[in-house]
The first five atom37 places (N, CA, C, CB, O) and aatype in JSON, in Angstrom:
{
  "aatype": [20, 20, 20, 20, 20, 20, 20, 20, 20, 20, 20, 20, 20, 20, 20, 20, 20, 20, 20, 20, 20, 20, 20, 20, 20, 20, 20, 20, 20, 20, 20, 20, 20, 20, 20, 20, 20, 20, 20, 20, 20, 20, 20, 20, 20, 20, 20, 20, 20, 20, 20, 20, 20, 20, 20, 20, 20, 20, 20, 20, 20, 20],
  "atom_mask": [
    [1, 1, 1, 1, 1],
    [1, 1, 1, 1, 1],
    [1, 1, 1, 1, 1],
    [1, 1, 1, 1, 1],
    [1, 1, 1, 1, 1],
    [1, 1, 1, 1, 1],
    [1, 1, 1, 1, 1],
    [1, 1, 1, 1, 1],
    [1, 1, 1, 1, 1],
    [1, 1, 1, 1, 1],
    [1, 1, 1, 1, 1],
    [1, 1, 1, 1, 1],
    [1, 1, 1, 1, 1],
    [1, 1, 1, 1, 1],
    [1, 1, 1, 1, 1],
    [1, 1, 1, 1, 1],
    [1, 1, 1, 1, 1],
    [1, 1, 1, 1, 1],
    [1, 1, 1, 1, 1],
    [1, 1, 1, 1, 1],
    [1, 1, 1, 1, 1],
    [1, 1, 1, 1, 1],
    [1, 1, 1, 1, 1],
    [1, 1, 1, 1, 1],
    [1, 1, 1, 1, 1],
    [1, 1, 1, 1, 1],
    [1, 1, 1, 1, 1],
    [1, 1, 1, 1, 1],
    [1, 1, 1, 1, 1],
    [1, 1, 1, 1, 1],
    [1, 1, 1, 1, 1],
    [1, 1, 1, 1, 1],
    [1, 1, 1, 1, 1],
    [1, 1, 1, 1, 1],
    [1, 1, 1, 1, 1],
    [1, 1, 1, 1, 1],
    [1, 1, 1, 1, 1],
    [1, 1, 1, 1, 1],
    [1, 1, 1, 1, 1],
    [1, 1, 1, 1, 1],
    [1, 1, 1, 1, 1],
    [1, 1, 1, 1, 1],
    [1, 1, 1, 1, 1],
    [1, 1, 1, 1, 1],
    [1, 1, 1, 1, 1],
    [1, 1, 1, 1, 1],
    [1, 1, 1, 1, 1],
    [1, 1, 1, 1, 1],
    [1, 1, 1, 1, 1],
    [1, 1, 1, 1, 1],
    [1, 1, 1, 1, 1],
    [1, 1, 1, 1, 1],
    [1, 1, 1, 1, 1],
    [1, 1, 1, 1, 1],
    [1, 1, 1, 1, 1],
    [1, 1, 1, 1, 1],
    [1, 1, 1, 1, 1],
    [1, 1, 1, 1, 1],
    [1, 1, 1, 1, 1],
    [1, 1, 1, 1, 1],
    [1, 1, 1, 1, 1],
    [1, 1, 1, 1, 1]
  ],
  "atom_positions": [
    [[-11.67, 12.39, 15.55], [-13.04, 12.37, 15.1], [-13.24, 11.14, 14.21], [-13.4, 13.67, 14.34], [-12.34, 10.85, 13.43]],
    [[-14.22, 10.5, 14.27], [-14.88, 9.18, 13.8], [-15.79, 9.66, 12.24], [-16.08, 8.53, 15.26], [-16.93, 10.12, 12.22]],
    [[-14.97, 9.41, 11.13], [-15.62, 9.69, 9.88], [-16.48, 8.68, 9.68], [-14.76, 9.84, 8.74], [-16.45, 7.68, 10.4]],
    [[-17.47, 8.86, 8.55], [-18.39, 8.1, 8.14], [-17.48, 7.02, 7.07], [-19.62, 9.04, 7.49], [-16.77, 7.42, 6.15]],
    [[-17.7, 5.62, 7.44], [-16.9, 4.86, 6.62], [-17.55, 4.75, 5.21], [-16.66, 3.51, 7.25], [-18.75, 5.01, 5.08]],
    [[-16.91, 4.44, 4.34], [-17.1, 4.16, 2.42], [-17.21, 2.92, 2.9], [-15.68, 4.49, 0.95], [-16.96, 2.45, 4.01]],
    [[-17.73, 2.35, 1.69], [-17.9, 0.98, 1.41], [-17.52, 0.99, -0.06], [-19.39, 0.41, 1.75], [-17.96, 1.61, -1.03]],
    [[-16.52, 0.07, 0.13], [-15.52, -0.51, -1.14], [-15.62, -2.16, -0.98], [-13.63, 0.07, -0.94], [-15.66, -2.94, -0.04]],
    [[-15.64, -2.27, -2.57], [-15.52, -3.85, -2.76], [-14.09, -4.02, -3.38], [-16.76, -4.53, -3.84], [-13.44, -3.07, -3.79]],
    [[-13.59, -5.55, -3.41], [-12.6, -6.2, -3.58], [-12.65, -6.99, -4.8], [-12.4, -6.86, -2.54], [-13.09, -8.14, -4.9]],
    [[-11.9, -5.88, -6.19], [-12.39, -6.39, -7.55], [-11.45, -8.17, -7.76], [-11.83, -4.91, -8.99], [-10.5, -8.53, -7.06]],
    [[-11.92, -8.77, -8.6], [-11.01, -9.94, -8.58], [-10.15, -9.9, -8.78], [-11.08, -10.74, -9.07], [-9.62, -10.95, -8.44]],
    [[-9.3, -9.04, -9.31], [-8.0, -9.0, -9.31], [-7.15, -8.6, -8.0], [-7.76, -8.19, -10.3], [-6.02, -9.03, -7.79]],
    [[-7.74, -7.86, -7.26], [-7.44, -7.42, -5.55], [-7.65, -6.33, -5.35], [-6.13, -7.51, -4.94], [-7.78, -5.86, -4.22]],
    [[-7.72, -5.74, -6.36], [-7.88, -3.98, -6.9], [-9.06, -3.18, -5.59], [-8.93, -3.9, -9.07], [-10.18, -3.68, -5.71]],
    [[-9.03, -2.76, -5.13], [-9.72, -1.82, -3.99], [-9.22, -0.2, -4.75], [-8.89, -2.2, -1.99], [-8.11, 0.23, -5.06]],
    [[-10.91, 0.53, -4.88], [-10.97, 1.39, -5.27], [-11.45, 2.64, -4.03], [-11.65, 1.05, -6.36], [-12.6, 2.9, -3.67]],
    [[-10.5, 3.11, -3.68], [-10.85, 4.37, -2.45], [-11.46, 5.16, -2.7], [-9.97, 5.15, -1.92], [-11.19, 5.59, -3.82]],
    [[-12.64, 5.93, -1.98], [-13.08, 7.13, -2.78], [-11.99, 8.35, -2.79], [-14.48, 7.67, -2.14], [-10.9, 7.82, -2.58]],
    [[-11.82, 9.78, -2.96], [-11.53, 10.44, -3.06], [-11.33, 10.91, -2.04], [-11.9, 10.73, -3.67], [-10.24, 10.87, -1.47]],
    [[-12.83, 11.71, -1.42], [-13.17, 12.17, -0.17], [-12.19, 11.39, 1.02], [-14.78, 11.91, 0.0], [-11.79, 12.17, 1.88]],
    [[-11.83, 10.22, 1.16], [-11.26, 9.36, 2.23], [-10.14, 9.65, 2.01], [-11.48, 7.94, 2.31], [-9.38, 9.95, 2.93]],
    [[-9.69, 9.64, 0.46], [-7.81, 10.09, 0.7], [-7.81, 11.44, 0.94], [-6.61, 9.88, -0.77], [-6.81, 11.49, 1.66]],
    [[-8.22, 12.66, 0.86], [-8.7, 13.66, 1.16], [-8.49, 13.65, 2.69], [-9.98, 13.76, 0.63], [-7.32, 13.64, 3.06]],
    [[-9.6, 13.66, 3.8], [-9.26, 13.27, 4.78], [-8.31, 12.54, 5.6], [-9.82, 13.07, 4.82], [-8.4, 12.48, 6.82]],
    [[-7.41, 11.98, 4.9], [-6.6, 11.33, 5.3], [-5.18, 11.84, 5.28], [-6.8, 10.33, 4.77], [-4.21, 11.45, 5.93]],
    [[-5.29, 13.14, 4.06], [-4.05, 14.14, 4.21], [-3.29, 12.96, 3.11], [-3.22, 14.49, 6.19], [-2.07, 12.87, 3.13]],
    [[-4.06, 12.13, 2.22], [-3.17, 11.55, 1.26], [-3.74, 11.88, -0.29], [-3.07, 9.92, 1.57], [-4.89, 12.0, -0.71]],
    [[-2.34, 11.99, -1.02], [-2.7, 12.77, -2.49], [-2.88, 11.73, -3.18], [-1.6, 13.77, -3.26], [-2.85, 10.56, -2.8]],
    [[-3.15, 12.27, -4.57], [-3.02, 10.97, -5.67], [-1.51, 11.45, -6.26], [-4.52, 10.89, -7.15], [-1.1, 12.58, -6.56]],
    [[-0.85, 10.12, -6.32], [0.45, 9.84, -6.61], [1.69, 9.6, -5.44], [0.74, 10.9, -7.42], [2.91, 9.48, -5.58]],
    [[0.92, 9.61, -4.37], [1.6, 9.1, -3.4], [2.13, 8.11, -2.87], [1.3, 9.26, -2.9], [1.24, 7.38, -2.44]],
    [[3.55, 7.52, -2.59], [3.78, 6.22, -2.5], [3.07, 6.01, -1.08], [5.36, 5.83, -2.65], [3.01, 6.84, -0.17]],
    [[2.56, 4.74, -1.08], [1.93, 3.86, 0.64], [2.25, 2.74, 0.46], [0.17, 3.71, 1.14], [2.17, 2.16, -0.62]],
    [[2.87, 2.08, 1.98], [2.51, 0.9, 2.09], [1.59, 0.47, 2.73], [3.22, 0.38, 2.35], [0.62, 1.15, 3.07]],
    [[1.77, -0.78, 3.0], [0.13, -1.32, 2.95], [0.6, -2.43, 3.5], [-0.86, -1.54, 1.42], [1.26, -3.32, 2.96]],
    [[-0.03, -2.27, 5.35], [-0.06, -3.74, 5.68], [-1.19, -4.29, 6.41], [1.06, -4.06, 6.44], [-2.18, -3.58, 6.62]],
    [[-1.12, -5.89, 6.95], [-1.89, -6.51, 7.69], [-1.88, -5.89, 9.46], [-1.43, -7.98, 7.42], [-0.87, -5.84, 10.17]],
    [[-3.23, -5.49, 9.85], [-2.92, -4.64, 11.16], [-4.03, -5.76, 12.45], [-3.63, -2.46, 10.85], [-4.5, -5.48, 13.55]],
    [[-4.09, -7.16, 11.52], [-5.12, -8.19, 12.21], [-6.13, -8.81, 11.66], [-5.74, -7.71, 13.12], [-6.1, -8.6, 10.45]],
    [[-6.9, -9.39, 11.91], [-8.14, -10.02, 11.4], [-9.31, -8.78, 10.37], [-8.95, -10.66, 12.99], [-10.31, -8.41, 10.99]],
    [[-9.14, -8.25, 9.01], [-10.03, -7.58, 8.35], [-9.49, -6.68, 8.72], [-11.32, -7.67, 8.44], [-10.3, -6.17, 9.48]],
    [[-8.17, -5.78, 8.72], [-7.58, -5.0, 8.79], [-6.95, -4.5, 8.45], [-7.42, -4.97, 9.14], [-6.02, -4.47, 9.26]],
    [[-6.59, -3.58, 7.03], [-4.99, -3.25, 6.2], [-5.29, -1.65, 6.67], [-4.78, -3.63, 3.92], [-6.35, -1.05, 6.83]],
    [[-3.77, -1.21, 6.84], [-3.2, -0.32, 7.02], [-2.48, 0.79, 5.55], [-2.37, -0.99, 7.92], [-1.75, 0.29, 4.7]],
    [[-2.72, 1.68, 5.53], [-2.1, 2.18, 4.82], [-1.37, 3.37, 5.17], [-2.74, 2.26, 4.0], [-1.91, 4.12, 5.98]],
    [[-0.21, 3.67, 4.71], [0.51, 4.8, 5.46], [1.55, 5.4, 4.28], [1.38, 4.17, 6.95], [2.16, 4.62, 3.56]],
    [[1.72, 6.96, 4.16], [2.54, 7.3, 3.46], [3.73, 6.91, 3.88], [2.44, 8.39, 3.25], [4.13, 6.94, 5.04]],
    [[4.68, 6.3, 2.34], [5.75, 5.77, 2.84], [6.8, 6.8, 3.28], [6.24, 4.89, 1.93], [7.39, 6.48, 4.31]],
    [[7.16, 8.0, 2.71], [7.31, 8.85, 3.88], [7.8, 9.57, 5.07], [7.02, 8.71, 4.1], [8.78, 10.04, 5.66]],
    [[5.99, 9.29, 5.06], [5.6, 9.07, 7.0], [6.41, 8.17, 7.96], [4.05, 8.29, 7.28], [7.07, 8.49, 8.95]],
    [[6.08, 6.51, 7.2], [6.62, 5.68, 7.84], [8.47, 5.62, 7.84], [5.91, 4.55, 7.33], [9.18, 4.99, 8.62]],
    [[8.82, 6.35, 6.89], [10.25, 5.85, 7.17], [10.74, 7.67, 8.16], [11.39, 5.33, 5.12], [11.72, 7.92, 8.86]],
    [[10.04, 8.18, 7.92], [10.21, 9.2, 9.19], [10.48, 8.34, 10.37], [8.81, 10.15, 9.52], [11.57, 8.0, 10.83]],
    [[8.92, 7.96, 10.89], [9.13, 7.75, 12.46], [10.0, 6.4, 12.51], [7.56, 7.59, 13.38], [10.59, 6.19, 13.56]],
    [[10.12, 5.49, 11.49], [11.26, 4.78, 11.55], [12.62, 5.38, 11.84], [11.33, 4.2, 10.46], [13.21, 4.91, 12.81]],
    [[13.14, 6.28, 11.22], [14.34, 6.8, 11.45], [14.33, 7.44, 12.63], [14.75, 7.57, 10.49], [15.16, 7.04, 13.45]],
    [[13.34, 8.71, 13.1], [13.1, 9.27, 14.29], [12.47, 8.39, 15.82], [12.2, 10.28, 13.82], [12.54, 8.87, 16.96]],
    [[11.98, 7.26, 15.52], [11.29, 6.63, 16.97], [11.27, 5.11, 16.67], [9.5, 7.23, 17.36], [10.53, 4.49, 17.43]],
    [[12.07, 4.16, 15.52], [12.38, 3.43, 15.84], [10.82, 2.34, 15.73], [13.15, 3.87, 16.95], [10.83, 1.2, 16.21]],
    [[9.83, 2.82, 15.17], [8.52, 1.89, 14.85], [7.98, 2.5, 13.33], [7.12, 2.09, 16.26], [8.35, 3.45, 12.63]],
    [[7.03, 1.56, 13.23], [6.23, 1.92, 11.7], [5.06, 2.47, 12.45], [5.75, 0.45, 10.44], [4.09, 2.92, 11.84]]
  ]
}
């Protein structure tokens, strides 16, 4: 299902403030480690780290 996107700005320091509701939906808490990468042109990824070293260990991708 296709959520309604937030609109977040990019404080000068780099700081991006998520709403709530989005980590919520996303099945992510506050205090959770993520990384965070480039997924293309205007694109970052975020993923519990985790998650990612799960399917790393189990399937060999991020």
């Amino acid at each position: 299902m296709i959520r309604e996107p937030a609109e977040v700005s990019v404080e000068p320091d780099g700081r991006v403030e998520l709403p709530l509701g989005l980590l919520a939906e996303a099945g992510i808490n506050v205090g959770d480690d993520l990384l965070a990468f480039s997924d293309g042109d205007g694109r970052i990824v975020l993923r519990r780290a985790s998650d990612a070293i799960d399917d790393l260990l189990n399937h060999g991708t991020l």
